[in-house]
C-alpha positions as CSV (number, residue, x, y, z in Angstrom):
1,X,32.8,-10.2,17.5
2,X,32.3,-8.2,14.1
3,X,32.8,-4.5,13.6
4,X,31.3,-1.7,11.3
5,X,31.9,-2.2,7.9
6,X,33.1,-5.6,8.1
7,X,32.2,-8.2,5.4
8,X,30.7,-11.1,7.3
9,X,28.6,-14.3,5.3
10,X,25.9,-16.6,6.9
11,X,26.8,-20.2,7.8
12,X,25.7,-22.7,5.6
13,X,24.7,-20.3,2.8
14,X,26.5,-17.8,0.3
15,X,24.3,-14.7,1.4
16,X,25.9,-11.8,3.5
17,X,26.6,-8.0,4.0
18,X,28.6,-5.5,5.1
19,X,27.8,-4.8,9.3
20,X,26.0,-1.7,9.8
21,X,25.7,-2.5,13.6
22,X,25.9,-5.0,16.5
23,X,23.6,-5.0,19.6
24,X,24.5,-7.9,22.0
25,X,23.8,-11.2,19.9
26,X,22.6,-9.3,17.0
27,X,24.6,-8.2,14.1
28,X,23.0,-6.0,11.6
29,X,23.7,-6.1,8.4
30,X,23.0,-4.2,4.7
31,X,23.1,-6.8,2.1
32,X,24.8,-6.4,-1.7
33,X,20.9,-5.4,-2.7
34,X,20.8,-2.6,0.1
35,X,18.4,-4.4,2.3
36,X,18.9,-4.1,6.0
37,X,18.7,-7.4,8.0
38,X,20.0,-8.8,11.1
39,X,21.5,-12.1,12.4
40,X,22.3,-13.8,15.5
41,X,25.9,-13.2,15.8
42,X,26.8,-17.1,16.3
43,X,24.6,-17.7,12.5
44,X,27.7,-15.3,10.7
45,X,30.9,-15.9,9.8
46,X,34.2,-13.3,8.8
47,X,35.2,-16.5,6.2
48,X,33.9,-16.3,3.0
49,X,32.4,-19.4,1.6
50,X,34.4,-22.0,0.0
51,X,32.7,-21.5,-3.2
52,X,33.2,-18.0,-3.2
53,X,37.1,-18.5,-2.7
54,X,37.7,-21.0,-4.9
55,X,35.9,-19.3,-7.5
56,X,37.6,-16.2,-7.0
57,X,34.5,-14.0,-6.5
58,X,36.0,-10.5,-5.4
59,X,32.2,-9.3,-4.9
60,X,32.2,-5.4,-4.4
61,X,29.3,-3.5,-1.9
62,X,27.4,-1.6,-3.9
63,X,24.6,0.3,-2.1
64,X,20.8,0.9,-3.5
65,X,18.9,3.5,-2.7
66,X,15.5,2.7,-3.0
67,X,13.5,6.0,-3.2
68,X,10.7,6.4,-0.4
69,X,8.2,8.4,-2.5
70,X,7.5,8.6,-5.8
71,X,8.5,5.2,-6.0
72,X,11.3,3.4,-8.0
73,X,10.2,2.6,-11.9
74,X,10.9,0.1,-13.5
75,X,14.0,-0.1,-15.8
76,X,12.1,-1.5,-18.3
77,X,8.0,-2.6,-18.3
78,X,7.1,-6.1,-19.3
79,X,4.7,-6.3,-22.4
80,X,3.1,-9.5,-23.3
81,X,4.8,-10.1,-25.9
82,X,8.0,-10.1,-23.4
83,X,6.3,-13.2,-21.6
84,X,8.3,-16.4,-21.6
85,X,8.0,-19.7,-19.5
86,X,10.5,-18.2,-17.0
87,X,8.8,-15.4,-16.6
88,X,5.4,-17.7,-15.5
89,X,7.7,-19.3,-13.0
90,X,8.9,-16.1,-11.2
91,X,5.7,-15.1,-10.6
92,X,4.8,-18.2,-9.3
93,X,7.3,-18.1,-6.9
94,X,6.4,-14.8,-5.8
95,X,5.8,-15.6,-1.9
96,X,1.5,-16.0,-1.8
97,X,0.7,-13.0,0.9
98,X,3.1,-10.7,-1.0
99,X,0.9,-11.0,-4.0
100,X,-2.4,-10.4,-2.0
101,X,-0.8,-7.5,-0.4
102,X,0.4,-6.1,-4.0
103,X,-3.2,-6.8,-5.2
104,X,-5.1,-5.1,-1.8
105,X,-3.0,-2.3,-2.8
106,X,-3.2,-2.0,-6.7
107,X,-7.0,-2.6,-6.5
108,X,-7.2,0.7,-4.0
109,X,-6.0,3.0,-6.8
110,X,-9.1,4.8,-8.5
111,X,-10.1,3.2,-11.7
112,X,-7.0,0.2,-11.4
113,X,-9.8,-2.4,-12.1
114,X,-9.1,-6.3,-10.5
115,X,-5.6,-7.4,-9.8
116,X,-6.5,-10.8,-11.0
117,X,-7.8,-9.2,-14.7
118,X,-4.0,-8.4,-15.8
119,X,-1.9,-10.7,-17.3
120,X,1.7,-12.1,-16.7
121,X,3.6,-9.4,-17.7
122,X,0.7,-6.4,-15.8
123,X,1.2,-8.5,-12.5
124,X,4.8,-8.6,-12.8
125,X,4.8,-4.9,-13.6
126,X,2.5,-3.8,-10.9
127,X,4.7,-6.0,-8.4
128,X,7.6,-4.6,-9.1
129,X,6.1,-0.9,-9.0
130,X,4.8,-1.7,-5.2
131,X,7.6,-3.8,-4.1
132,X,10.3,-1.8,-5.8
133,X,11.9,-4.8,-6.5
134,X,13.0,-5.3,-10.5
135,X,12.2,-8.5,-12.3
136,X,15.9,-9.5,-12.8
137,X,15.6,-9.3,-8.7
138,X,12.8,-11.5,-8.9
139,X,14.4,-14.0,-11.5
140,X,18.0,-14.0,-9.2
141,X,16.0,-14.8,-6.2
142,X,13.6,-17.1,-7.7
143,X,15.1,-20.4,-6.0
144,X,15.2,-18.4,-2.7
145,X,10.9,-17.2,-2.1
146,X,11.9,-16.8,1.5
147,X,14.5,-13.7,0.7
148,X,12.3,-12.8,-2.3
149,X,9.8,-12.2,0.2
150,X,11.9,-10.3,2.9
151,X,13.0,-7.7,-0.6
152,X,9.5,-7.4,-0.9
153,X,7.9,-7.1,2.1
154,X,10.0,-4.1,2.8
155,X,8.7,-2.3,-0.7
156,X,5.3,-3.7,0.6
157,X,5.9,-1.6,3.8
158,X,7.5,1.3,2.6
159,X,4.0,1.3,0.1
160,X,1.7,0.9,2.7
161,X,3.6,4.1,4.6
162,X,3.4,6.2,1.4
163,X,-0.1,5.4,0.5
């Protein structure tokens, strides 16, 4: 099978990790982000993907910590003047329930006003407070909502614990 610390990839797609720990079928992985997800052990592979060779991608594990309170800032806040077309479709992407849950929780804080008041680049500020996840997260996982939403759902929890 797969041991700790090994560099596996998912059939069929270009995402991956480095094992943290197998259980029977499942094979746990933490991702080049620093999220934590597991796999069916038949779903991984030890070969890199084609792409990934050919190209000559010699991608390194870097870890992120992802402070538990106090929250991760921003690197940098979004004005309005900041706002483009591409930053419209990330947030459009941004998965639906994630976006009620980021509102639920932004509309709880005393004198935050309505979630739906702010504009492109407040939503995209406050989401990014909450989730913990930085825009230029959001923009690389743009084409992807389904792992968007696994990245945030885990800022979402971590909030939900804090608060």
């Amino acid at each position: 099978m797969f041991s700790v610390g090994q560099r596996v990839w998912r059939r069929g797609g270009q995402s991956g990790g480095v094992v943290v720990e197998c259980d029977g079928d499942r094979v746990y992985l933490r991702q080049d982000n620093g999220v934590e997800v597991d796999f069916r052990a038949a779903d991984l592979t030890a070969e890199p993907p084609a792409r990934a060779q050919a190209a000559g991608e010699a991608r390194k594990v870097s870890f992120v910590s992802v402070p538990l309170v106090g929250r991760a800032v921003p690197a940098r806040v979004l004005t309005a003047r900041d706002i483009t077309p591409e930053h419209e479709r990330v947030l459009a992407v941004v998965p639906v329930r994630t976006v009620q849950a980021v509102a639920a929780l932004y509309e709880r804080r005393p004198g935050a006003g309505r979630f739906s008041a702010l504009d492109t680049a407040g939503k995209l500020n406050v989401i990014s407070e909450i989730t913990a996840v930085p825009y230029r997260t959001m923009k690389e996982y743009s084409d992807r909502p389904g792992e968007m939403g696994l990245l945030m759902g885990k800022g979402l929890a971590d909030s939900g614990r804090a608060g």
